[in-house]
gemmi code that builds the backbone of each chain (N, CA, C; Angstrom):
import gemmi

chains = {
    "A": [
        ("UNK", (-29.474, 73.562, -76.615), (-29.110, 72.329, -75.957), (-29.539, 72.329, -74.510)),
        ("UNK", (-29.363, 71.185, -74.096), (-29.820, 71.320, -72.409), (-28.738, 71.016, -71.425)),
        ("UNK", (-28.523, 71.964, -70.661), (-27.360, 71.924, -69.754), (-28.084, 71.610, -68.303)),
        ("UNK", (-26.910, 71.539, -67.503), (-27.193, 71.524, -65.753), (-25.791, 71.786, -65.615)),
        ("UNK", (-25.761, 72.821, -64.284), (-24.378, 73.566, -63.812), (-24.520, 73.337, -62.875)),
        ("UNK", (-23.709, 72.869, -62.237), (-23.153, 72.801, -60.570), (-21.504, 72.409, -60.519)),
        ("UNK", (-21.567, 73.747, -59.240), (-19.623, 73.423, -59.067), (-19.312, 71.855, -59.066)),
        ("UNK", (-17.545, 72.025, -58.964), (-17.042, 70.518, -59.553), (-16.942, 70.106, -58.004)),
        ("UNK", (-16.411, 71.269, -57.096), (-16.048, 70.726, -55.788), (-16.488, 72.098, -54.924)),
        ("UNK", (-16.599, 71.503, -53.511), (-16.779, 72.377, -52.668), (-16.163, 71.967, -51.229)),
        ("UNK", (-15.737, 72.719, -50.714), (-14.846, 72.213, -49.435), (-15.525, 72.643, -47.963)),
        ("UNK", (-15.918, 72.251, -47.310), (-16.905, 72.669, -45.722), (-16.281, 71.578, -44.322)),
        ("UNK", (-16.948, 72.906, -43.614), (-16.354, 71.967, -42.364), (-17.697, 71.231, -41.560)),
        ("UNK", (-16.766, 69.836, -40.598), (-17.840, 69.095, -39.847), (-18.724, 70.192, -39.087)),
        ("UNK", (-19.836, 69.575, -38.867), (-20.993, 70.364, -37.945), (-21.549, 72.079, -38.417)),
        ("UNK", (-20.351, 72.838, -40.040), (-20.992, 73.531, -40.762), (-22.200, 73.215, -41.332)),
        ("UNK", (-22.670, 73.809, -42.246), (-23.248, 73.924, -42.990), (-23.101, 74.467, -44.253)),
        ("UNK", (-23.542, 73.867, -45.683), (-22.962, 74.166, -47.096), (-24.111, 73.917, -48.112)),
        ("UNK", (-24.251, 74.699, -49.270), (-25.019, 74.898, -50.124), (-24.722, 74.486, -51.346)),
        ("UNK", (-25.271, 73.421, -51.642), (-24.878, 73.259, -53.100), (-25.784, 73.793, -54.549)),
        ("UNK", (-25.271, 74.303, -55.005), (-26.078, 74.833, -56.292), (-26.331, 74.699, -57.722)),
        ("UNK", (-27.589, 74.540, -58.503), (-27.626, 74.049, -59.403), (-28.271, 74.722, -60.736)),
        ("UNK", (-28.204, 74.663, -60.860), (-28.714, 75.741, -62.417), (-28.775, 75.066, -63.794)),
        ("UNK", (-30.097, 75.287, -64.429), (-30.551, 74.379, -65.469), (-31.274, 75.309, -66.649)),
        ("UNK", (-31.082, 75.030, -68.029), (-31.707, 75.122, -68.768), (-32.318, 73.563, -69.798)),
        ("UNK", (-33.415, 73.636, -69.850), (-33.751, 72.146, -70.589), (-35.065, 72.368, -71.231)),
        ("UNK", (-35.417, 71.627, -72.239), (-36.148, 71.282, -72.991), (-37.668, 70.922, -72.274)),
        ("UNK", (-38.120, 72.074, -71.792), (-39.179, 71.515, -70.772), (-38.731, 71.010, -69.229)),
        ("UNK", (-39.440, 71.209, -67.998), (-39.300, 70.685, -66.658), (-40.683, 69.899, -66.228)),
        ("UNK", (-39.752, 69.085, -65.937), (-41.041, 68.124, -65.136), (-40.280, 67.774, -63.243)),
        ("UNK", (-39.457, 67.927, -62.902), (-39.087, 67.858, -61.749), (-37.775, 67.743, -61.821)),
        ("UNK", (-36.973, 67.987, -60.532), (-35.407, 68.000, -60.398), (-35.516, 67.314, -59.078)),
        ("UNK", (-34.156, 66.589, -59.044), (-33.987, 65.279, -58.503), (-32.839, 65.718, -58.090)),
        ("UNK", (-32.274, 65.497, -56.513), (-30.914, 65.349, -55.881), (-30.775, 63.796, -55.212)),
        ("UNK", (-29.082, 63.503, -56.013), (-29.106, 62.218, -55.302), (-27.149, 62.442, -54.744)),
        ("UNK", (-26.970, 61.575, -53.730), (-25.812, 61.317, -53.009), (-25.033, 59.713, -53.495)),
        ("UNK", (-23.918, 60.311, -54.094), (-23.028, 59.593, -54.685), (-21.953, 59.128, -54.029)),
        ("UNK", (-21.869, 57.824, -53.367), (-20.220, 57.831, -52.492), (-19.562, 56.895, -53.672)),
        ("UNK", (-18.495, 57.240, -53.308), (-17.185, 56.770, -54.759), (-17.797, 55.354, -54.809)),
        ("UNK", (-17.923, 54.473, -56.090), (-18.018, 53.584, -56.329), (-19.203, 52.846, -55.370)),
        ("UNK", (-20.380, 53.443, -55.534), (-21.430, 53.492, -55.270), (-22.430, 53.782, -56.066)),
        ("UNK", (-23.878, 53.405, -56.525), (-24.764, 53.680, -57.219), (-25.735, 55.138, -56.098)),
        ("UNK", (-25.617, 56.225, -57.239), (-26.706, 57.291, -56.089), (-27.592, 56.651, -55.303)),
        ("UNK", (-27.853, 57.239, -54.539), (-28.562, 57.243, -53.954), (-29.771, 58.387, -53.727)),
        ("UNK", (-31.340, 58.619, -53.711), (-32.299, 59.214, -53.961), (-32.071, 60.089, -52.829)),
        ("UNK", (-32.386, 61.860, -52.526), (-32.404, 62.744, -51.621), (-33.378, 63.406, -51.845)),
        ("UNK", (-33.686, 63.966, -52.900), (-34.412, 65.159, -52.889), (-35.759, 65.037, -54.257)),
        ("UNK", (-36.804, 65.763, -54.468), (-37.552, 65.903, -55.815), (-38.347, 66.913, -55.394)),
        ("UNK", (-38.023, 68.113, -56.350), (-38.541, 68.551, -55.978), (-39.670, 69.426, -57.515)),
        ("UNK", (-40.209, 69.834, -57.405), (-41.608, 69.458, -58.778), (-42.295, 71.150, -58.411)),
        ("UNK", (-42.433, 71.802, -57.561), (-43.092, 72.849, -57.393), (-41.850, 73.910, -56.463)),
        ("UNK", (-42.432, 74.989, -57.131), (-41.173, 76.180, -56.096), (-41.530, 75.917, -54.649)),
        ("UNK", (-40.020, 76.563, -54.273), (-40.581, 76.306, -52.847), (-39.191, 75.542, -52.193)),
        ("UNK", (-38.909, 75.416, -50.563), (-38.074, 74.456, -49.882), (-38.914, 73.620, -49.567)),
        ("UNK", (-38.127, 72.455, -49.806), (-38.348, 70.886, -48.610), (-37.601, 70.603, -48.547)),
        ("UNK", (-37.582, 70.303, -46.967), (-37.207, 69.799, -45.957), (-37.005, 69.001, -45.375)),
        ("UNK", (-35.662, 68.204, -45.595), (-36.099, 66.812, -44.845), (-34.706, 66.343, -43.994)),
        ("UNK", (-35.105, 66.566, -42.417), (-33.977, 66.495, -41.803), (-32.730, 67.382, -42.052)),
        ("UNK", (-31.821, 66.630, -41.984), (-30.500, 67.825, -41.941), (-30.524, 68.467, -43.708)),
        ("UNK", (-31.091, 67.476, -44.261), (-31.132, 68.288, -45.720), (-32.324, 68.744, -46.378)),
        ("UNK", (-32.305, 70.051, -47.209), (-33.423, 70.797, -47.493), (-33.127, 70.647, -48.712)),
        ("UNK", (-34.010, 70.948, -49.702), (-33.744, 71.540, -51.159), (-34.617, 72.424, -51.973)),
        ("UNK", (-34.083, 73.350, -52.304), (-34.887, 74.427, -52.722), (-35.250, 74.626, -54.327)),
        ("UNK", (-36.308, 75.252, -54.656), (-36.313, 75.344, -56.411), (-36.979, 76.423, -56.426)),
        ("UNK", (-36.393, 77.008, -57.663), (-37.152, 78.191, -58.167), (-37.168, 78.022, -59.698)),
        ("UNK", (-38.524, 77.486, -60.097), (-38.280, 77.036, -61.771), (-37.873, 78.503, -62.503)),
        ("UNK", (-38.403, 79.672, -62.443), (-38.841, 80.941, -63.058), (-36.903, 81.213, -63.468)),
        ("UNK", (-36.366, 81.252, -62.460), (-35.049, 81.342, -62.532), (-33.895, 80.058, -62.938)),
        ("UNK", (-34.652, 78.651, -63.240), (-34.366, 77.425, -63.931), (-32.513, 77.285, -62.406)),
        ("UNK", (-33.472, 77.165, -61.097), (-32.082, 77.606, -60.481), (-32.742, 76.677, -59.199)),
        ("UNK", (-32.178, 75.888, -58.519), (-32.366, 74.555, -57.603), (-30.949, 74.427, -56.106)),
        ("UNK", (-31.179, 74.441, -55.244), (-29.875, 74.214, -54.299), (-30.695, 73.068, -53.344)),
        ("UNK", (-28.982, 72.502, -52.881), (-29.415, 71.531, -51.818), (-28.311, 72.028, -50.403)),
        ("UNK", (-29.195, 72.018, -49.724), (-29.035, 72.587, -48.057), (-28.682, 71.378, -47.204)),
        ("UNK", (-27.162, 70.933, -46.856), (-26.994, 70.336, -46.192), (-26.723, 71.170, -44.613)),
        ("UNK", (-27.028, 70.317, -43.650), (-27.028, 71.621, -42.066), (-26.193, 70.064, -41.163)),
        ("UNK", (-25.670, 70.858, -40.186), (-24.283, 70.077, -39.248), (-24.211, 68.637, -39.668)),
        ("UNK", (-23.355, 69.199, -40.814), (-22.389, 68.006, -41.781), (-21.777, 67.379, -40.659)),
        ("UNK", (-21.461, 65.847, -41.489), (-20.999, 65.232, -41.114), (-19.793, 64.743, -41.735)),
        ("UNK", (-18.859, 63.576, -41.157), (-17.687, 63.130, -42.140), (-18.073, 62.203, -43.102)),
        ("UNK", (-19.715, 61.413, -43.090), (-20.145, 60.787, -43.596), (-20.929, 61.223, -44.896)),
        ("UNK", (-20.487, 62.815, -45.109), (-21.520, 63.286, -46.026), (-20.728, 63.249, -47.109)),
        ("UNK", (-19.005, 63.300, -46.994), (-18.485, 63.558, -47.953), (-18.800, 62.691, -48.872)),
        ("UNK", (-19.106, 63.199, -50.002), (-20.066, 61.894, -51.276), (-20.267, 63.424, -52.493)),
        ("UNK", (-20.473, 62.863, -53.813), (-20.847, 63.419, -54.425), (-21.937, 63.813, -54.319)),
        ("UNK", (-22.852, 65.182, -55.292), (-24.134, 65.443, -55.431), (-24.339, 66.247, -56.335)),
        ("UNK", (-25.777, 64.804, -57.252), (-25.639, 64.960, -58.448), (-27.268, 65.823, -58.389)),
        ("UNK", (-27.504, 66.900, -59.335), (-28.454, 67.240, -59.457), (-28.824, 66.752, -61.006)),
        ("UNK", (-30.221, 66.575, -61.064), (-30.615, 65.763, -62.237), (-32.551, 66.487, -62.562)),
        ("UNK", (-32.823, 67.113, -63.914), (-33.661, 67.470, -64.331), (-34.394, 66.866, -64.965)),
        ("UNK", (-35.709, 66.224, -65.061), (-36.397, 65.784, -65.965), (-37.402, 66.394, -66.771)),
        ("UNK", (-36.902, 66.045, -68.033), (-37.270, 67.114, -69.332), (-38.763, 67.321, -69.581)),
        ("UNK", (-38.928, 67.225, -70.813), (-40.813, 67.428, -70.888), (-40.770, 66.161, -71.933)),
        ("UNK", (-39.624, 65.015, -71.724), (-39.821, 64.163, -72.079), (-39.512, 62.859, -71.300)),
        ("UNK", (-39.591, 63.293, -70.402), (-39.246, 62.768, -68.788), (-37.952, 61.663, -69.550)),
        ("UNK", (-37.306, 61.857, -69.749), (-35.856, 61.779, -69.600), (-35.380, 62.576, -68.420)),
        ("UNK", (-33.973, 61.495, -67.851), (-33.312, 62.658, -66.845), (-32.036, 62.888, -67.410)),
        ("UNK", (-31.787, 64.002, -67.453), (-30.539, 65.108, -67.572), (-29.562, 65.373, -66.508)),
        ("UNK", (-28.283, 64.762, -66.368), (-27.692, 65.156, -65.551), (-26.718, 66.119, -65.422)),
        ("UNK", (-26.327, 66.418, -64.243), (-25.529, 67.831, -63.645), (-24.015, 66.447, -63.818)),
        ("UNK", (-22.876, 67.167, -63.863), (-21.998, 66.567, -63.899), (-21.504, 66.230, -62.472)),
        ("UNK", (-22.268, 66.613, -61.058), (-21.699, 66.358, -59.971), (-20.989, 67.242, -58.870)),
        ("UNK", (-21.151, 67.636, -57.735), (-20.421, 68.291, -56.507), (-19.851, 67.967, -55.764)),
        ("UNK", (-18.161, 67.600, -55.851), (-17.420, 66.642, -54.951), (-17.730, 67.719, -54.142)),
        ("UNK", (-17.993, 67.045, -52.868), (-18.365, 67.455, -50.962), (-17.399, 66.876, -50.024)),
        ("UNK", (-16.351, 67.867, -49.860), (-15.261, 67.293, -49.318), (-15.447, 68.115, -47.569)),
        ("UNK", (-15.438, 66.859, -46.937), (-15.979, 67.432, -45.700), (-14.402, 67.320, -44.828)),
        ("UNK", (-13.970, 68.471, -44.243), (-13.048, 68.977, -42.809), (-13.021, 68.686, -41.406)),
        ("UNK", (-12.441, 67.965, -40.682), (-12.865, 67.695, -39.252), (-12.641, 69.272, -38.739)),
    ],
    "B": [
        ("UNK", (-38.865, 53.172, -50.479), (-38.757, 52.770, -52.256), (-38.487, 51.475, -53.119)),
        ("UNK", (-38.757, 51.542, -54.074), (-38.546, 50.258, -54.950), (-36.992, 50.054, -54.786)),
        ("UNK", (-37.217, 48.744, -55.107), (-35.722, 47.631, -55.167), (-35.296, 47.483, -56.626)),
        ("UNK", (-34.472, 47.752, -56.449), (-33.686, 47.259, -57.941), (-32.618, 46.559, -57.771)),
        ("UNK", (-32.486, 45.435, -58.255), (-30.972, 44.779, -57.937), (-30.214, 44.333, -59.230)),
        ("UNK", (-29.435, 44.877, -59.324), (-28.467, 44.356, -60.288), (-26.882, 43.690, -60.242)),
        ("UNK", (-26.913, 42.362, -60.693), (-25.660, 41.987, -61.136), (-25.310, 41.475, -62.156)),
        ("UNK", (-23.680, 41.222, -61.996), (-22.681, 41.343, -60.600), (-22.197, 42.286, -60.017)),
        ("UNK", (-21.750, 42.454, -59.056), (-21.735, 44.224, -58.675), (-20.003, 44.020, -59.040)),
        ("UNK", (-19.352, 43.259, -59.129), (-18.448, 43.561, -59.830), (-17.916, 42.598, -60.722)),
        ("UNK", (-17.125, 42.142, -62.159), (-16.756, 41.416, -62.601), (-15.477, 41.998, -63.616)),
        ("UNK", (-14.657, 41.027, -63.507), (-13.266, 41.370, -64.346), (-13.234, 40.306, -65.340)),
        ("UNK", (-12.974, 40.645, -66.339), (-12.853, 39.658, -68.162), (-11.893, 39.981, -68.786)),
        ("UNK", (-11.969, 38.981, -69.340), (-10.302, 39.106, -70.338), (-10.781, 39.915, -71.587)),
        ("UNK", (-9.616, 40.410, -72.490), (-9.929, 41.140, -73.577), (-11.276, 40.615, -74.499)),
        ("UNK", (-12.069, 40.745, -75.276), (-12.130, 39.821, -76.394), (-13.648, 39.170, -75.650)),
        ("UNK", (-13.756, 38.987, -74.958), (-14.977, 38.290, -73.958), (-16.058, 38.862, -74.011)),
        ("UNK", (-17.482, 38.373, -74.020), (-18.403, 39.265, -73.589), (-18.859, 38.799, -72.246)),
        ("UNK", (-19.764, 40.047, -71.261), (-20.076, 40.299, -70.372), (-21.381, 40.453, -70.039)),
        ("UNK", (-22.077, 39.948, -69.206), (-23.518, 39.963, -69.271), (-23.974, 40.844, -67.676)),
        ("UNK", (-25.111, 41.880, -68.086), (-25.136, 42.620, -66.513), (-26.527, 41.933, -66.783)),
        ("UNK", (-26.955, 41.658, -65.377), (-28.634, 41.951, -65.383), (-29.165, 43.326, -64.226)),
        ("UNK", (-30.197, 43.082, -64.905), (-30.904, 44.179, -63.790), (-32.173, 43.971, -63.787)),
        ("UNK", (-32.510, 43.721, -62.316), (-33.706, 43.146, -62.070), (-35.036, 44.530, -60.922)),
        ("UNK", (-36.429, 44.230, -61.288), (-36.802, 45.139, -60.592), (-37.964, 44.231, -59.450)),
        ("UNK", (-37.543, 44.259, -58.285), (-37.917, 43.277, -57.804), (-39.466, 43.239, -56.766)),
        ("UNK", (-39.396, 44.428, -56.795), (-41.546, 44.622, -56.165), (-42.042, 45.451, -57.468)),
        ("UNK", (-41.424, 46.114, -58.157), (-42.545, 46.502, -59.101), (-42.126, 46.222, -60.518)),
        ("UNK", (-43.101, 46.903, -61.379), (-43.122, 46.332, -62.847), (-42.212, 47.865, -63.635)),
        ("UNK", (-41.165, 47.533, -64.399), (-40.046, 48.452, -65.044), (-40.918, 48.271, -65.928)),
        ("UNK", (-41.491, 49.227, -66.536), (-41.987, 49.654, -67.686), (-40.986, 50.510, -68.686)),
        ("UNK", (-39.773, 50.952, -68.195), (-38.510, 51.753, -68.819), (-37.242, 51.031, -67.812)),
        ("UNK", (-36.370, 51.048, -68.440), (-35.019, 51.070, -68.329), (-33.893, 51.325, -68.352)),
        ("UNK", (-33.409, 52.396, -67.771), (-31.790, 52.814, -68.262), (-30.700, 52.257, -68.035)),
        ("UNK", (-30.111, 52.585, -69.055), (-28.480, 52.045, -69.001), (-27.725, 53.408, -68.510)),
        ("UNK", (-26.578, 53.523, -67.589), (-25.542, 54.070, -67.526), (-24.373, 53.415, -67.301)),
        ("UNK", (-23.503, 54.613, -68.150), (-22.103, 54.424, -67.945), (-21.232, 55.219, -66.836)),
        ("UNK", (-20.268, 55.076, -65.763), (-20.142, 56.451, -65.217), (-18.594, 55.651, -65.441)),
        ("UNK", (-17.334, 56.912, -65.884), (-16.394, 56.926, -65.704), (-15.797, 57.550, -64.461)),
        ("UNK", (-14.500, 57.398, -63.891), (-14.267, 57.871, -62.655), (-13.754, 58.929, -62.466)),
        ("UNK", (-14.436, 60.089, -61.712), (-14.580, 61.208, -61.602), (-15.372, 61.772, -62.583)),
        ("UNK", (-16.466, 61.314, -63.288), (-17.352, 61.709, -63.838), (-18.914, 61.541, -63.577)),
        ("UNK", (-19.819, 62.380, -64.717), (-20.969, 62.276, -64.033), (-21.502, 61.103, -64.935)),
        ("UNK", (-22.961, 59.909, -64.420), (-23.610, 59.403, -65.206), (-23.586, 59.790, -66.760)),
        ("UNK", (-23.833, 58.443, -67.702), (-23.821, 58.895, -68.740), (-24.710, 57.959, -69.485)),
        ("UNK", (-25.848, 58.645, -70.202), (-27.125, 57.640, -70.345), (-26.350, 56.875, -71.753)),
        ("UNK", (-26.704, 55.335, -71.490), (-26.481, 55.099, -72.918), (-27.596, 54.462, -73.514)),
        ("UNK", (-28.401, 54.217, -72.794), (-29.574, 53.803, -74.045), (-30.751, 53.069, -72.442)),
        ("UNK", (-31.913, 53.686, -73.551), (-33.646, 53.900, -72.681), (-34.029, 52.516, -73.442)),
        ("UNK", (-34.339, 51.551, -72.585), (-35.426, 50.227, -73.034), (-36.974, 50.538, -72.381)),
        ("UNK", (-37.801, 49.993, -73.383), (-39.019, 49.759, -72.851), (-39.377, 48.643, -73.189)),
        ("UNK", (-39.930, 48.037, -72.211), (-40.372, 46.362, -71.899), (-41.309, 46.132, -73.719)),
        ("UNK", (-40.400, 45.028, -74.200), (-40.785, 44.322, -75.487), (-40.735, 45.528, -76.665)),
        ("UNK", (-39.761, 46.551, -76.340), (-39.580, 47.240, -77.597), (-37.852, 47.189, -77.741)),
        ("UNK", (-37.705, 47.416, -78.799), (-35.868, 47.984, -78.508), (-35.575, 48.593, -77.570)),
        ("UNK", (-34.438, 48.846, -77.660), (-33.559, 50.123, -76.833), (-32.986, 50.804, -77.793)),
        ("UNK", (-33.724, 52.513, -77.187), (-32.798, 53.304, -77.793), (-31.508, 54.035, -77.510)),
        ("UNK", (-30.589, 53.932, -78.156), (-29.455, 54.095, -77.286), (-28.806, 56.028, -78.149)),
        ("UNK", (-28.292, 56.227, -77.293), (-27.613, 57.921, -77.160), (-26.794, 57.578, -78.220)),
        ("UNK", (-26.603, 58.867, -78.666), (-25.425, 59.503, -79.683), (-23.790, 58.899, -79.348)),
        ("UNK", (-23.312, 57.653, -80.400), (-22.350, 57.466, -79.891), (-21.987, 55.985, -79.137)),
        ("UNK", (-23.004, 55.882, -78.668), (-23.220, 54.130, -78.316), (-23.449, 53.280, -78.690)),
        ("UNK", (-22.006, 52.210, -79.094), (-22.454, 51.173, -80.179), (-23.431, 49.974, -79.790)),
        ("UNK", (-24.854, 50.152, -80.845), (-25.751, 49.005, -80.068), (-25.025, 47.511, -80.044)),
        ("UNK", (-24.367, 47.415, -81.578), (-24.011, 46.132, -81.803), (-23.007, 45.922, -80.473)),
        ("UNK", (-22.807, 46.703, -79.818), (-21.535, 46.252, -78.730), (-22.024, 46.256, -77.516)),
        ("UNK", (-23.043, 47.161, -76.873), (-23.474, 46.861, -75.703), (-24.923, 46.064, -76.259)),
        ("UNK", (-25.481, 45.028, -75.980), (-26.857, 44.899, -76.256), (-27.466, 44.758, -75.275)),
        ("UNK", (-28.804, 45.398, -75.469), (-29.527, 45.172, -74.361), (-31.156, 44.521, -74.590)),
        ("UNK", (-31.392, 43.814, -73.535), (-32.607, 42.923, -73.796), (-32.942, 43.124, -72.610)),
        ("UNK", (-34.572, 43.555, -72.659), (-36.173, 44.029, -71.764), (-36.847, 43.667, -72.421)),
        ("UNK", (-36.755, 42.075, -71.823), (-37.984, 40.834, -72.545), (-39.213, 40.497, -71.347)),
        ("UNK", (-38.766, 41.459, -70.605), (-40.185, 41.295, -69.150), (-40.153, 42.383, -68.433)),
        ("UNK", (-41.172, 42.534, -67.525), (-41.218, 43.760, -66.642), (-40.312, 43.916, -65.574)),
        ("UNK", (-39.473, 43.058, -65.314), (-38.543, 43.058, -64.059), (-37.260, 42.621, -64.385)),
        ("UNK", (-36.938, 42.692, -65.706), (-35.763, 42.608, -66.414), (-34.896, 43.056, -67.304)),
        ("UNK", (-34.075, 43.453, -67.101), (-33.349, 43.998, -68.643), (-31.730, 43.621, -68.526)),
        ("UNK", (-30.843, 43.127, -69.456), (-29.851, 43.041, -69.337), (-28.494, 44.090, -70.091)),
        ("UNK", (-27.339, 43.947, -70.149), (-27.008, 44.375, -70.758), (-25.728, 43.530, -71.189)),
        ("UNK", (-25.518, 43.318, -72.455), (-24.168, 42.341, -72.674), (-23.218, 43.284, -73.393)),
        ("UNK", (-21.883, 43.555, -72.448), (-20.825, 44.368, -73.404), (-19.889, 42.729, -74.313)),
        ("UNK", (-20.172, 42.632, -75.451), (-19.917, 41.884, -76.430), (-17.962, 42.252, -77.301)),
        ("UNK", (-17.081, 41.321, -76.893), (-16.134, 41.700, -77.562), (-14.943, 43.044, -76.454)),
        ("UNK", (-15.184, 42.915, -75.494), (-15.373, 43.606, -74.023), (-13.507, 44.064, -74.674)),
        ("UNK", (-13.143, 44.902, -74.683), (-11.847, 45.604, -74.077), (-10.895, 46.785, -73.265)),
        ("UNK", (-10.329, 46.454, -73.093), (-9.993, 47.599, -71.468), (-10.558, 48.421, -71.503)),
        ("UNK", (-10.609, 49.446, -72.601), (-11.288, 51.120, -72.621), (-12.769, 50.487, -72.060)),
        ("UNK", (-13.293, 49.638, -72.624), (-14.721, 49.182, -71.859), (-14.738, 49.263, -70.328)),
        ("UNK", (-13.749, 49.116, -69.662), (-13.721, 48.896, -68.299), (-14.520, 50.730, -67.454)),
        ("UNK", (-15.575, 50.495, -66.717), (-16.313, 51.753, -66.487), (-17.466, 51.221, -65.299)),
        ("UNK", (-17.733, 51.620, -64.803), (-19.034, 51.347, -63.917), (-20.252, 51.449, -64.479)),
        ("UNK", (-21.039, 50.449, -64.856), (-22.125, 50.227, -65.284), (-23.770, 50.271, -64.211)),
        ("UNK", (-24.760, 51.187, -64.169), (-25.459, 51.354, -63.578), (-26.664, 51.560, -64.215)),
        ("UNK", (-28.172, 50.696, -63.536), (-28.974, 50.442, -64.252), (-29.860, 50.916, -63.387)),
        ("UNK", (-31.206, 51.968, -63.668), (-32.268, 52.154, -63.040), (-33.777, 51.999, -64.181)),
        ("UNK", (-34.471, 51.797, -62.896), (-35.947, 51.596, -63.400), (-37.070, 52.269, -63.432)),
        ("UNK", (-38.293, 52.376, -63.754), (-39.039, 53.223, -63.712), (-40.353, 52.312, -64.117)),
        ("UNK", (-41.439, 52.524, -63.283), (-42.331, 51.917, -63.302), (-43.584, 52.967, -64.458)),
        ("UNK", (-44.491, 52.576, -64.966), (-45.067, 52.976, -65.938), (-46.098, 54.457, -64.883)),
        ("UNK", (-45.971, 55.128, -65.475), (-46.371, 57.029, -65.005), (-45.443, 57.339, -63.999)),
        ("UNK", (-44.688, 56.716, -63.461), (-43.411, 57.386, -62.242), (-42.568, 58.133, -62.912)),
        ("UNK", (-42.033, 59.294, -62.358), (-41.753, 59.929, -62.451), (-39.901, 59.477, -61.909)),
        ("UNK", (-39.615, 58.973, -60.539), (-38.582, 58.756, -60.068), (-38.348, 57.421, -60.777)),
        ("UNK", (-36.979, 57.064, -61.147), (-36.063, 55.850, -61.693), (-35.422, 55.633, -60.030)),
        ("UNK", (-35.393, 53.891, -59.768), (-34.745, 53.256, -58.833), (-33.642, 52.788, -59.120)),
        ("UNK", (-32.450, 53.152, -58.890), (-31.458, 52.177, -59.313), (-30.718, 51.370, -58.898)),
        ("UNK", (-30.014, 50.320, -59.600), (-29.559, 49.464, -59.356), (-28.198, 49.559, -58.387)),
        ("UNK", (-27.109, 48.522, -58.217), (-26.209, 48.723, -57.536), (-25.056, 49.383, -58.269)),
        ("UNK", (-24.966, 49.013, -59.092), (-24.095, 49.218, -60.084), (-22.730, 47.800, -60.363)),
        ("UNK", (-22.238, 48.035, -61.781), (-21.699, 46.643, -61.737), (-20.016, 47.295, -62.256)),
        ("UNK", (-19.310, 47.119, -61.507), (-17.667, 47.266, -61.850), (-17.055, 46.730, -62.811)),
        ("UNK", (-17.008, 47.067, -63.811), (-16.072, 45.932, -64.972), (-15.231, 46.059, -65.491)),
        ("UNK", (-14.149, 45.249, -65.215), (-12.296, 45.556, -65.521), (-12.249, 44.702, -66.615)),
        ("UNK", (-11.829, 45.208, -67.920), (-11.594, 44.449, -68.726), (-10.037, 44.262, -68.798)),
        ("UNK", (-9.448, 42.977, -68.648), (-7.915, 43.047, -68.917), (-7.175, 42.356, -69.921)),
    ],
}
model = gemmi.Model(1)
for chain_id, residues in chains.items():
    chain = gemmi.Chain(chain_id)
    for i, (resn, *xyz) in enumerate(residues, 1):
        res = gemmi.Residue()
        res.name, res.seqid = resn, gemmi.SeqId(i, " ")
        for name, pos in zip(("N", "CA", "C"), xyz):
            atom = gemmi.Atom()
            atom.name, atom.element = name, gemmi.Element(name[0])
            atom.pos, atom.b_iso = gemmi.Position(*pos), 0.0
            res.add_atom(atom)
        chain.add_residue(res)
    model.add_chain(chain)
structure = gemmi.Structure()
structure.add_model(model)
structure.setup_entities()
């Protein structure tokens, strides 16, 4: 079957920094996708990333390592505005996307 | 990025009613279409892939006769929950995908309280 793992919640403080992590097995890879979820909100697009390697973009990075079917997203001096879900999402070798069930990001003043 | 707009971003119906979402793709051509469902505190949940002038195929579990969906053009697809009752009530979210893209745009999403 095809899974995606990422914690349910994670707790960090403002102006920290926190790692979210993702881990996949699936039916073929064609790219992994991070998007930012605020409650009763449609995601929103962050990350794709298609070849190993970090990118970088602004306060958030995201990393992949297909060999290890294993993906994180690098948020750096959080904000109170970050608290939002984050969904990691795999697309198969039937470009379907597969989703992670989500990382409540509960951000601390 | 592409625009996707979908409504109503929210609507409440009585038991028994059906409900009509659209979802529109508004600079480019949706060559695919998804439907999601997301319950609260949960993750997306695909219920059924349209491609412009074919059916929709819908996931394990999703009654077609109850949600239907129609992608009768490239910048359209709807979805009608038919016979709508409370357990129906869920956030409905629709993204697009233009023909060889790889990324889906999605919609706003549409709130629906069935009471």
């Amino acid at each position: 079957g095809q899974n995606i793992d990422q914690p349910t919640e994670m707790t960090a403080t403002e102006g920290a920094i926190v790692q979210i992590n993702c881990t996949y097995q699936t039916s073929g890879f064609n790219g992994l996708f991070w998007y930012q979820q605020h409650a009763g909100e449609a995601p929103t697009f962050l990350s794709y990333n298609v070849l190993d390697g970090l990118e970088e973009k602004g306060r958030f990075s995201s990393f992949l390592s297909r060999s290890k079917g294993y993906s994180y997203l690098l948020l750096k001096e959080l904000q109170m505005k970050d608290s939002a879900s984050y969904l990691c999402a795999v697309v198969d070798s039937n470009y379907q996307l597969i989703w992670g069930a989500g990382t409540k990001l509960i951000i601390k003043p | 990025g592409a625009v996707v707009s979908q409504h109503p971003s929210r609507v409440i119906c009585k038991s028994g009613t059906s409900v009509k979402i659209e979802c529109r793709s508004l600079d480019f051509q949706a060559t695919t279409m998804f439907w999601y469902r997301q319950f609260p505190k949960q993750s997306l949940m695909l219920m059924a892939t349209s491609n412009e002038g074919s059916k929709a195929t819908y996931e394990q579990g999703v009654e077609k006769d109850k949600f239907l969906i129609n992608h009768a053009s490239l910048t359209l697809s709807t979805l009608t929950v038919t016979s709508a009752h409370p357990e129906d009530s869920s956030f409905y979210i629709c993204s697009a995908r233009g023909k060889g893209d790889t990324e889906a745009f999605f919609g706003q999403g549409t709130r629906l309280t069935v009471v």
